[in-house]
Each structure stands twice: as C-alpha cells, then as structure tokens.
PLY file of the C-alpha trace (Angstrom):
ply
format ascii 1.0
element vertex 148
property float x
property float y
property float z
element edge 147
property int vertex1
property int vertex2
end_header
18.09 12.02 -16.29
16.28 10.20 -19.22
17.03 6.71 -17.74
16.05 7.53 -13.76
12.83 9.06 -15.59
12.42 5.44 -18.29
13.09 3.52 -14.96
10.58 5.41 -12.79
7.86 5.29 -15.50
8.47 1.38 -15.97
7.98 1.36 -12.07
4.74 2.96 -12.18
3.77 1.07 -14.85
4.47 -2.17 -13.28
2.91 -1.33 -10.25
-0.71 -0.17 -12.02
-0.63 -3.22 -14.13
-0.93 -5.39 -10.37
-4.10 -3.77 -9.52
-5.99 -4.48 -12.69
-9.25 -6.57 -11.74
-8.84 -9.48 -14.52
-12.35 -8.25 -16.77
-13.57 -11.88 -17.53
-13.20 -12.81 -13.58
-16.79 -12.31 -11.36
-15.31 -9.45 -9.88
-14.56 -8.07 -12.93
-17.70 -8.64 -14.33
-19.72 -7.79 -11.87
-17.82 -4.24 -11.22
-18.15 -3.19 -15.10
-21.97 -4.37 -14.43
-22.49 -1.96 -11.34
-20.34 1.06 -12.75
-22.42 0.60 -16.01
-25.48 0.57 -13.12
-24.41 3.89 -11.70
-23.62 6.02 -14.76
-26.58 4.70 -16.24
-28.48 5.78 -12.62
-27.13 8.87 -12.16
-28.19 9.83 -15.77
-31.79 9.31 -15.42
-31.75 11.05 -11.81
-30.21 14.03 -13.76
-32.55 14.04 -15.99
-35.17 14.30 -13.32
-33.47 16.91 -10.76
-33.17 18.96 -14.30
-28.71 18.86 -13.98
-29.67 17.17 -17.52
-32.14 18.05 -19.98
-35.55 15.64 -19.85
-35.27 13.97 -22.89
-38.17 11.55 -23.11
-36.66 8.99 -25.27
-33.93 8.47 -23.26
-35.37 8.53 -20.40
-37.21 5.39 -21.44
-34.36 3.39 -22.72
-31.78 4.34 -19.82
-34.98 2.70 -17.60
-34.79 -0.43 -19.52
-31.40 -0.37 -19.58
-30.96 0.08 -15.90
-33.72 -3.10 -15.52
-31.23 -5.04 -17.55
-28.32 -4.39 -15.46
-29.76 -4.85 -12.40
-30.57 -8.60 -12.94
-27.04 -9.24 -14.30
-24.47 -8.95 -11.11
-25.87 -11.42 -9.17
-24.28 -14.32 -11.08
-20.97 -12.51 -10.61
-21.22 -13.11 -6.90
-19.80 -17.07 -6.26
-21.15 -19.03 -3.65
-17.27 -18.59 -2.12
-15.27 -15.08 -1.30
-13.22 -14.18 -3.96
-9.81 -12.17 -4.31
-9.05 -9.19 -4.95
-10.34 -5.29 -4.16
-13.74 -6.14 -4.11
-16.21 -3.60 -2.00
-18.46 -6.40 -0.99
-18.25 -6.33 2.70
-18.19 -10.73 3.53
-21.71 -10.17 4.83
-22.73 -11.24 1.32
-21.36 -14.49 1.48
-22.03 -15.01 5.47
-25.95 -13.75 4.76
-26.57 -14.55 1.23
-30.35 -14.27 1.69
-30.69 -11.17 2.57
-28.41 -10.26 0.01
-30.87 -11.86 -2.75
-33.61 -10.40 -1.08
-32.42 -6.83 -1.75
-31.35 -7.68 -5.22
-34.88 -9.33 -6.31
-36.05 -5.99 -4.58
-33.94 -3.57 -6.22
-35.08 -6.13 -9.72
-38.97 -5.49 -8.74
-38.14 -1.74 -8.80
-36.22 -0.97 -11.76
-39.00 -3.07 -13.44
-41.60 -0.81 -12.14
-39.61 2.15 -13.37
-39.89 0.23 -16.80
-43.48 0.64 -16.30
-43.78 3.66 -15.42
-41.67 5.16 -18.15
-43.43 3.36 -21.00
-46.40 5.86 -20.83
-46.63 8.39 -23.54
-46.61 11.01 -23.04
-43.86 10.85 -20.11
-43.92 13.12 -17.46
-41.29 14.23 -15.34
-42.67 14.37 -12.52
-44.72 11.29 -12.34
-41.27 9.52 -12.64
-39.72 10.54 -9.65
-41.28 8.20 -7.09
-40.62 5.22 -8.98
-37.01 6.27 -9.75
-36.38 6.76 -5.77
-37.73 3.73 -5.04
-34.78 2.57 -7.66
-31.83 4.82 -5.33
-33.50 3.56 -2.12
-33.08 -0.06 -3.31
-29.53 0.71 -4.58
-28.73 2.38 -0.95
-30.28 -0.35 1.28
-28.09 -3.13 -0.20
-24.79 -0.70 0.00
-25.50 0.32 3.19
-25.36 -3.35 4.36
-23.14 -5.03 1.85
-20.87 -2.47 0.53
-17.51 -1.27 1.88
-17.80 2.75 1.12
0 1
1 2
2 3
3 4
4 5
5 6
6 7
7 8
8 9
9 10
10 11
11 12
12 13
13 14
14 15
15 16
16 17
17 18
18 19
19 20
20 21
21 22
22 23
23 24
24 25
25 26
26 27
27 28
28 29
29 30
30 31
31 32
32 33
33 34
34 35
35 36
36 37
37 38
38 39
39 40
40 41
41 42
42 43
43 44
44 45
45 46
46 47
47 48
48 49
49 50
50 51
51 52
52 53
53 54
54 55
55 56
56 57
57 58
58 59
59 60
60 61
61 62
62 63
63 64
64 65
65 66
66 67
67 68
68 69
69 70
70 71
71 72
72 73
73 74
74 75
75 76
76 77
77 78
78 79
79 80
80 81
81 82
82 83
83 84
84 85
85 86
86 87
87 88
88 89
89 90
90 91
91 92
92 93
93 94
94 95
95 96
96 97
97 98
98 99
99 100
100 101
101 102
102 103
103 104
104 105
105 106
106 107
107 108
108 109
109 110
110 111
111 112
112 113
113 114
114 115
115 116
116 117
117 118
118 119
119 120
120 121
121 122
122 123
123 124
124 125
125 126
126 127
127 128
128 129
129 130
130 131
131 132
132 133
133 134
134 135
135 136
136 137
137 138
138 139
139 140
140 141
141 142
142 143
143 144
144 145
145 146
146 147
C-alpha cells in the first residue's frame, strides 16, 4: 500500500512539475505581472463597493501601484507567439496595434486614477469613475485578446 501510494504521489508530482510556466520566460513574466494587476485591482474596487474597508492610504498606493503594473506586461509580449498555456488569444500577435492601443489606453487610465487619488482628503466616491474607467480598460482588451 505505501509503495502504490509513493508511486502515485511521484506521478502527480511529475505531472504538475510539466505545467509550470518557466518564471523568467515572457509568459512567465508577464502572467505574475497581470495576476499582481488583478489582486492589486480587485483590492481597490473592494475598497470602493465597501467588501473592504476605505482605507485612504492604501487606496493611494494600490493606485500607483496598479499604474506601475500596467506599463510593465507589454514587454513580455514578443513580436512572435510563444509556447505554452498562455490566454492571449493570437489576435495579439496578428493585430498588434490594436493591442498597444488598448494597453497605452488602459496606461492613460490607471494614470488618471493616480491623479485622482492624490487629493487629500480622498473621497470615496469621487474615485469611482476613474477606477471604472480602469475595469473598462482591463475588460475591452480581454474581451478581444484574452481566452476566458
């Protein structure tokens, strides 16, 4: 019983280890950049549909944070597909453009979150707008260049 359950276990093992996305490769990079994106996203939004508490501060460095990120990805992208279990649809490489467009938009909007949430004191509400202009941005370019 103890070996069928070592072998089984080495199995699994094995077969998890061939599905690791090498961390220094653009794809890689670029998915810890977008994760880092989202959690860093979806904390600021829950700070302003109240599922977290509105904590000023925070609020201000998550926006420059999120400003950061979103001008880092785009060198992940090579002017060539790449392997592996990426979620880019090939539209990014067939209409690269486009696909800068929306990232120099999405760019211009977390940048005018930055603005907006350097304003003391911060309000709430007054953040909203500019932080849905950030999720529109984010959902325009997955809606054409992300396999969901």
């Amino acid at each position: 019983m103890y070996k069928r359950l070592t072998v089984v276990l080495l199995a699994t093992l094995a077969l998890c280890a061939c599905e690791r996305v090498d961390p220094n490769s653009p794809l890689g990079q670029r998915k810890a950049i977008f994760k880092d994106m989202l959690k860093t996203s979806e904390d600021l939004g829950g700070m302003l549909r109240a599922r977290l508490p509105f904590d000023a501060a925070k609020f201000e460095a998550g926006a420059a944070r999120l400003d950061t990120l979103a001008h880092a990805p785009w060198q992940h992208f090579p002017a060539v597909r790449d392997d592996g279990d990426s979620s880019a649809r090939p539209e990014v490489w067939q209409r690269q453009a486009r696909f800068e467009a929306l990232a120099r938009q999405l760019e211009g909007v977390t940048g005018e979150l930055v603005a907006a949430s350097t304003g003391q004191p911060l309000n709430a509400e007054a953040l909203k707008a500019p932080m849905d202009r950030v999720e529109a941005a984010c959902k325009a370019c997955h809606t054409e260049f992300r396999n969901h």
